[in-house]
C-alpha positions in Angstrom: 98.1 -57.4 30.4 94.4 -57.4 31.8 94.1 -58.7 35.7 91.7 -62.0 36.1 88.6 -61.1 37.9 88.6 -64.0 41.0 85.4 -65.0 40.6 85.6 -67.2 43.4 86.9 -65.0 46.1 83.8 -62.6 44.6 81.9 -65.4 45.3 82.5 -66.0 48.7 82.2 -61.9 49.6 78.4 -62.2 48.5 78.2 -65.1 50.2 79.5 -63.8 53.4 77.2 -60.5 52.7 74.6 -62.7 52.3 74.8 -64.5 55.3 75.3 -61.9 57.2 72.2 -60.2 55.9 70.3 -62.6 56.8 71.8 -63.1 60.2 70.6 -59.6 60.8 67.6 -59.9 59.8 66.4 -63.0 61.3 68.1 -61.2 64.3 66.0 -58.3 64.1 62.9 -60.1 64.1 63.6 -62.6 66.7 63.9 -59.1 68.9 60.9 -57.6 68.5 58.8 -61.3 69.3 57.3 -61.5 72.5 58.5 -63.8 75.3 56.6 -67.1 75.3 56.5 -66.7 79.9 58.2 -66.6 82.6 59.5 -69.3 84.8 61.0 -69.2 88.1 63.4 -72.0 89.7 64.8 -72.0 93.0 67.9 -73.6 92.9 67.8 -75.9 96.1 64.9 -78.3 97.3 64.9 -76.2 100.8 61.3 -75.2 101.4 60.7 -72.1 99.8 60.4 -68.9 102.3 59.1 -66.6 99.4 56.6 -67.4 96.5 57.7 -68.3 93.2 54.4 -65.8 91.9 56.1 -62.6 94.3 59.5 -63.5 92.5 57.7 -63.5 89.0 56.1 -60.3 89.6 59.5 -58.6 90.2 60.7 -61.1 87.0 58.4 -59.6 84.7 58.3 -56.2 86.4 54.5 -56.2 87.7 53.2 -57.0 84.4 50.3 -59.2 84.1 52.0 -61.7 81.3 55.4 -62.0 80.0 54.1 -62.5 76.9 53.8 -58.7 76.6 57.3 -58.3 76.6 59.6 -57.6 73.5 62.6 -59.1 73.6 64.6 -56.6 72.6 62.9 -54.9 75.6 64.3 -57.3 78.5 67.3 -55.7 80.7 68.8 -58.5 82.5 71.1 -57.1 84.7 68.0 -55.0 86.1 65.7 -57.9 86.7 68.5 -59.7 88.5 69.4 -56.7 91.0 65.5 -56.3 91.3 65.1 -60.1 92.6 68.2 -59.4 94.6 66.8 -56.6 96.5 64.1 -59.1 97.7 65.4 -59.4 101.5 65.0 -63.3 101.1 67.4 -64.0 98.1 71.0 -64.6 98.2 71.6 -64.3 94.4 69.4 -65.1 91.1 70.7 -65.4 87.3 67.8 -64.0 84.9 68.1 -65.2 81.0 66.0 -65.7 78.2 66.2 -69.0 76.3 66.2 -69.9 72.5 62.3 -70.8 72.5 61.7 -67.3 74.3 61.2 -68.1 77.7 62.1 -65.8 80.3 63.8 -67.9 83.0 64.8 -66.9 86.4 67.2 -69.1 88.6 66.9 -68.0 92.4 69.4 -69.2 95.1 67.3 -68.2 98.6 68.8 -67.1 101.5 69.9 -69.7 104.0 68.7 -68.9 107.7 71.1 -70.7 110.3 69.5 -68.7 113.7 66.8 -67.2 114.6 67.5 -63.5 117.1 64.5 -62.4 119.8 65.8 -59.1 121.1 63.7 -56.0 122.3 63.3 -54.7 118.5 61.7 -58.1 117.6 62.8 -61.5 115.3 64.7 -61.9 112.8 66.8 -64.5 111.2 70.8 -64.6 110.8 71.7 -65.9 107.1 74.6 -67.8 106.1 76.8 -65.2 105.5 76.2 -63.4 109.4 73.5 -61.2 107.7 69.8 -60.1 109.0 66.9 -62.2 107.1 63.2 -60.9 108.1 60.6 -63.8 108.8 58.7 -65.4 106.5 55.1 -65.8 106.3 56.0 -69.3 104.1 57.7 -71.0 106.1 59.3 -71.4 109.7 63.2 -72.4 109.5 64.0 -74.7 112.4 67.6 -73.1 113.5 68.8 -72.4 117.1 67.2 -69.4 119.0 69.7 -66.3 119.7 69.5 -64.4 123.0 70.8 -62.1 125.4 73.6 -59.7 124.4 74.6 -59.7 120.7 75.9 -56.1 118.7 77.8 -55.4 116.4 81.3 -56.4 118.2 80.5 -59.8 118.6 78.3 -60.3 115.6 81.0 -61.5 113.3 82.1 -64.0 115.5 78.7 -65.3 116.1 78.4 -65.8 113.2 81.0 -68.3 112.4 80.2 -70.4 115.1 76.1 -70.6 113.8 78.0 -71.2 110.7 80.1 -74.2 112.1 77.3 -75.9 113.7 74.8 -75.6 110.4 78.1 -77.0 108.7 78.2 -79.7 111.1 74.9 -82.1 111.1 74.9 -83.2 114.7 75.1 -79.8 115.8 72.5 -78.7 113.6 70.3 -81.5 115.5 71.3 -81.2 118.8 72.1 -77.5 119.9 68.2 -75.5 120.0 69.4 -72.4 121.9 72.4 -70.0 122.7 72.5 -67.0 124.9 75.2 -64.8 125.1 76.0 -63.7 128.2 77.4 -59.5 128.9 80.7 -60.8 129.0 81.1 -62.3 125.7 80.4 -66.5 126.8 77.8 -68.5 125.4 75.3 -70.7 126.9 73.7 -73.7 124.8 70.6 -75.7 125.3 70.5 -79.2 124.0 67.3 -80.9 122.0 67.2 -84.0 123.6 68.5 -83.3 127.4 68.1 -80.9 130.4 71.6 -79.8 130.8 73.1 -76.4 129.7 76.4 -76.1 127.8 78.6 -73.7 129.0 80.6 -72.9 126.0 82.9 -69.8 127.1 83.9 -67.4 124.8 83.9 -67.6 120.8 87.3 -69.1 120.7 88.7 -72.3 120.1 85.4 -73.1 118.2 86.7 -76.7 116.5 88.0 -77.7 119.3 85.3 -76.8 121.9 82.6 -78.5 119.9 85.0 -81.4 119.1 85.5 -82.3 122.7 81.9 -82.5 123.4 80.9 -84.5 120.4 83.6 -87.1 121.8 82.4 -86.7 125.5 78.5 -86.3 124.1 78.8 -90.0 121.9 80.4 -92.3 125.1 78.0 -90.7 127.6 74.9 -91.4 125.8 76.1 -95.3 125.6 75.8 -95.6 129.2 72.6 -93.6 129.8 74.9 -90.7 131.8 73.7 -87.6 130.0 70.5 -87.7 132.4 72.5 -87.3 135.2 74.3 -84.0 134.2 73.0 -80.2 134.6 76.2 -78.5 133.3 78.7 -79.0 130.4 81.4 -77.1 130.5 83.3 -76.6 127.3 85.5 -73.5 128.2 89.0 -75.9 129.0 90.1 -76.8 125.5 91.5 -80.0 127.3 88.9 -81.9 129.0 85.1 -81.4 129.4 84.0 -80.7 132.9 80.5 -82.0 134.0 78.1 -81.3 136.7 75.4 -83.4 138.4 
């Protein structure tokens, strides 16, 4: 007895050969077009402290127009770890989009100090790393002095981070030395007095006592009296006229 041919599942194989041809070739093709551009969005509405034309030259490689660029050609991965190398980006996603643009999403650094020490200025970023200056744009962050290394960097660092977390800190403390023993002194924005903080401990708590002390003394006009705030007893808040 002779075996039926199944047309239909014959059917469906070309079918699915067919597609698949055509798959690859319209794939084929859509490689080897040239990108339509380059665009480049920062990812925050902070003012920008590189330009968007020194990020597309590293996006499209120092070329003079994306649209000289295969498809095919573009290495993603590379173009991102070449816009990460720039010293003011924190991380950048690089893709190309279905009407061939090639699009790059850039998430800048975020300054939270500013350090003067013998070997010059530099920024700290978010994450307790050095950021150089930009020629863009001037951050408006509290100025670093006196003694920081590489011991007491790390904690630093958290406390710039807590008062850029917290906006009345961000507002009111301008300035922090740091003293050869370890303690800090602040300088207010608005006021003459000095904030002696003590060392980098107790941070919350610190800062908590003299946003309560800080929001009944400017009720009754008192904070013009004071010279020194002392922060270092976790309990109370010690002032001097």
């Amino acid at each position: 007895m002779k075996n039926k041919i199944n047309w239909d599942s014959i059917r469906l194989l070309l079918m699915l050969a067919l597609v698949i041809g055509l798959y690859s070739f319209t794939s084929s093709r859509n490689a080897q077009r040239k990108l339509a551009k380059s665009v480049v969005v920062f990812s925050t509405d902070s003012d920008p402290f590189i330009k968007q034309e020194a990020v597309n030259k590293l996006l499209i490689e120092n070329r003079n127009d994306a649209r000289s660029i295969r498809k095919d050609k573009v290495d993603l991965n590379k173009l991102e770890k070449s816009i990460d190398s720039n010293p003011m980006i924190e991380k950048s996603e690089v893709f190309v989009s279905i009407d061939g643009v090639l699009k790059a999403v850039v998430k800048q650094k975020t300054p939270i100090a500013r350090v003067f020490d013998q070997s010059g200025s530099f920024y700290i970023d978010y994450q307790g790393n050095e950021m150089p200056l930009s020629e863009e744009f001037t951050a408006r962050v509290p100025i670093i002095s006196g003694e920081i290394n590489k011991a007491n960097r790390q904690e630093l660092s958290k406390l710039l981070q807590f008062v850029y977390d917290d906006e009345f800190l961000r507002k009111n403390i301008i300035g922090i030395q740091v003293l050869s023993n370890g303690s800090l002194k602040m300088l207010n924005r608005d006021f003459d007095f000095a904030i002696d903080f003590g060392k980098t401990i107790n941070i919350e708590r610190k800062f908590g006592n003299y946003k309560a002390f800080f929001q009944k003394a400017v009720t009754d006009s008192s904070l013009y009296k004071y010279k020194n705030i002392n922060l270092k007893f976790t309990q109370q808040v010690v002032c001097t006229k």
